[in-house]
N, C-alpha and C positions, 0 to 999 in steps of 0.2 A: 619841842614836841608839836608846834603846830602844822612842820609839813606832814607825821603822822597824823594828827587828828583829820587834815585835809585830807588825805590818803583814804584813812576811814569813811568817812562823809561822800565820800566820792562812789565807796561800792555801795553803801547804802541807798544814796541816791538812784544810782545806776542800777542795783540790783530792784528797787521799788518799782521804776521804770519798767523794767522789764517785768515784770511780774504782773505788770498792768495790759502790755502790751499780750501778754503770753492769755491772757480771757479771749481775746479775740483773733487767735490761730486755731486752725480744725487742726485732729490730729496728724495728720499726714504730713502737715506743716511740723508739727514739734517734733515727731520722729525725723523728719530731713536737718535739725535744728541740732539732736541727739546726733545723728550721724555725723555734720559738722563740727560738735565740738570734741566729737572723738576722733576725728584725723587731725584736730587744731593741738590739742594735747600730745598726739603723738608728733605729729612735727614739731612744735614747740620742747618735747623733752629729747626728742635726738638733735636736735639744735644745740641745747644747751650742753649734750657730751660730746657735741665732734669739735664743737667751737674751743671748750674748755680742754679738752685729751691735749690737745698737742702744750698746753699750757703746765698740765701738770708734771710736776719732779717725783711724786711718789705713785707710780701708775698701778700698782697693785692694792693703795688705799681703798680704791669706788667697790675690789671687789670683795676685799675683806670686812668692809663698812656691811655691805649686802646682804656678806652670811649673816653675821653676827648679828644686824638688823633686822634679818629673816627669822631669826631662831628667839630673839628677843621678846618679838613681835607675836610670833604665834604663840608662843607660853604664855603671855601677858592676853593674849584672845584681844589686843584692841580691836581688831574688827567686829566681829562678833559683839562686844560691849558695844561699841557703836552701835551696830546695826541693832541691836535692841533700843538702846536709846530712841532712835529712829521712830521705832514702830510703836514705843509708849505715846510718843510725841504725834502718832498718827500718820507718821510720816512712811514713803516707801520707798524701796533701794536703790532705784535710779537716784533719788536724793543723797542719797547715804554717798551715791558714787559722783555724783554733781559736789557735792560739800568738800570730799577728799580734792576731787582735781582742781576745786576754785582753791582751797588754802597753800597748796602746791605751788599755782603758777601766780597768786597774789606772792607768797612769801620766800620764796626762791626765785634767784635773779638777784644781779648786782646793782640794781637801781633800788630794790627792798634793805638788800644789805648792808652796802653802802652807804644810801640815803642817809638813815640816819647817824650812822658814824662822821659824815660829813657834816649832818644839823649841829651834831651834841662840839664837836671839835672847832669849824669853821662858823658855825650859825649861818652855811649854806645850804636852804632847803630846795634847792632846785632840783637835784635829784627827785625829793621825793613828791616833787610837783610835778614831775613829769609822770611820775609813777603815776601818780593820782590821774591825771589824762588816759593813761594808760587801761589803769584798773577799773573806769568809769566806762568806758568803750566796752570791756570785756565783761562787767560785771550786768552792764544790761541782758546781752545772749545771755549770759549764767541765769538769768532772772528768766527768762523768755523761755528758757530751755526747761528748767528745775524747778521755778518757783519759789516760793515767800523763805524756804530752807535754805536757800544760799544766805541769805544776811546774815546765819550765824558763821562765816566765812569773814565777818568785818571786825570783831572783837577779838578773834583770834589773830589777824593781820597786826591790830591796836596792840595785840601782849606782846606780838614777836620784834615788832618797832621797837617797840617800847621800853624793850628787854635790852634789845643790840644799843638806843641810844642811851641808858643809862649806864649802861656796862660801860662803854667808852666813854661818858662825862666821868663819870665816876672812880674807875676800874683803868681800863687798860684799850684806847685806843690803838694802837700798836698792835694789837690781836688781831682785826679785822684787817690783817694783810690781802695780796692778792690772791698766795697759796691757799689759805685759808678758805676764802671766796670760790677761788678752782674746784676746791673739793667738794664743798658742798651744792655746786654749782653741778657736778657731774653725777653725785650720787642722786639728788634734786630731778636731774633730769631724767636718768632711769628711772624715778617716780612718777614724774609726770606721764614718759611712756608707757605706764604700766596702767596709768588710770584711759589714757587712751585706747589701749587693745580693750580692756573689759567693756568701754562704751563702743566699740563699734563689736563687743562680741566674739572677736577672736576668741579667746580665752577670758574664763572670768581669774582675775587677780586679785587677792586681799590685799591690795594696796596699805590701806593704814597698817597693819602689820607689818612692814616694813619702813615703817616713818622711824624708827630708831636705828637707820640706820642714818640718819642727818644727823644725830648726836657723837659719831665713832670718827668721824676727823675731827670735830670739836675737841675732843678729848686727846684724840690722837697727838693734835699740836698744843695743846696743856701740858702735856708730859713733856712735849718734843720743850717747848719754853723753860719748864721747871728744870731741866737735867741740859 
C-alpha cells in the first residue's frame, strides 16, 4: 500500500498548494483557470476512448454500460444527493463539478488501475509513483481552480486503490486484465468528457449520475468469468 498512500499524500499535498496559491489570483484569473481545466478534461476523456476503442473486443459494452448507468444514476438522484451535500457543507457547484472531474481523472487510467495490481502481485510500486508525479502536478490547478473541496477527491482515490490492491492480493489478480482496463478505461473517458463540457458550459451534465456506469463492465466480465 505504500505507493497508494504516496499517491494520496501527493493530491493532498498538491491540492493544499494550490489552494494557497488560488488567495492570490483575481477573478478573471480563476475563470481562465475554470476554462482550462475544462478543455483539459475534455481532451483527456476523448483521449482515453479513441486510444482505448480500437483496443476493445466488445464495442457495444461503453454503450450499454451508459444507459444502464444513466437510468441507475438518475433514480438513485446521486447528483442531486451530492450537490446538497455540497451546500450543507457550504460549499458551491463549481465544487460539486471540480470534485466529480478530480476523482475521474485521479481514478480512471491505467496507471490508477494497474498500479496497484502491480504493488499487491509484484511489490512493484512504480506505477503508482508515477501516478503520484502525475496527480501532484494536476492536483495543484484542481486546488488553484476549486479550492480546499478538492481534497475530499484524496480519500476517495485511497478506497479505489485500496480496493483494486486487496482484491488482487487477496481475490483474483487475473481479473484486472487488459479488457477489463479497456473498458472501463472507455466508459471512464466518456465521463471525464462530460465533466468537461459542463465546465466550459456547453451543456450542463449530471455527471455523477452516471458514475454507475464504471460498475456494468465490472460485472459484465464477473459473469463473463463465472459461466
Amino acid at each position: 500500500m505504500i505507493g497508494t498512500i504516496a499517491n494520496t499524500c501527493a493530491i493532498l499535498v498538491g491540492t493544499t498548494l494550490g489552494c494557497f496559491l488560488k488567495k492570490g489570483l483575481k477573478e478573471r484569473y480563476q475563470d481562465a483557470l475554470f476554462l482550462a481545466m475544462g478543455l483539459a478534461a475534455l481532451g483527456i476523456g476523448l483521449e482515453n476512448v479513441v486510444n482505448n476503442m480500437p483496443k476493445s473486443h466488445y464495442p457495444v459494452l461503453f454503450i450499454v454500460s451508459l444507459a444502464i448507468g444513466a437510468v441507475v444514476g438518475t433514480w438513485w438522484k446521486i447528483d442531486d444527493h451530492f450537490n446538497q451535500l455540497i451546500k450543507r457543507c457550504g460549499g458551491q457547484s463549481r465544487i460539486a463539478e471540480g470534485i466529480a472531474t478530480g476523482i475521474l481523472l485521479y481514478c480512471i487510467g491505467a496507471l490508477s488501475i494497474v498500479g496497484p495490481v502491480m504493488a499487491a502481485v509484484k511489490g512493484d510500486h512504480t506505477m503508482l509513483f508515477t501516478n503520484a508525479t502525475l496527480d501532484f502536478v494536476t492536483s495543484m490547478v484542481f486546488g488553484a481552480s476549486f479550492g480546499w473541496g478538492m481534497l475530499a477527491c484524496a480519500p476517495v482515490l485511497f478506497c479505489w486503490q485500496g480496493m483494486i490492491y486487496l482484491a488482487a492480493k487477496y481475490l483474483s489478480a487475473s481479473f484486472f486484465t487488459g479488457p477489463v482496463v479497456t473498458e472501463i478505461s472507455i466508459v471512464g473517458g466518456f465521463l471525464i468528457a462530460t465533466t468537461g463540457i459542463s465546465l466550459l458550459k456547453l451543456r450542463q451534465i449530471k455527471t455523477l449520475n452516471l458514475l454507475p456506469s464504471l460498475l456494468v463492465p465490472i460485472i459484465f466480465f464477473i459473469i463473463l468469468d463465472t459461466f
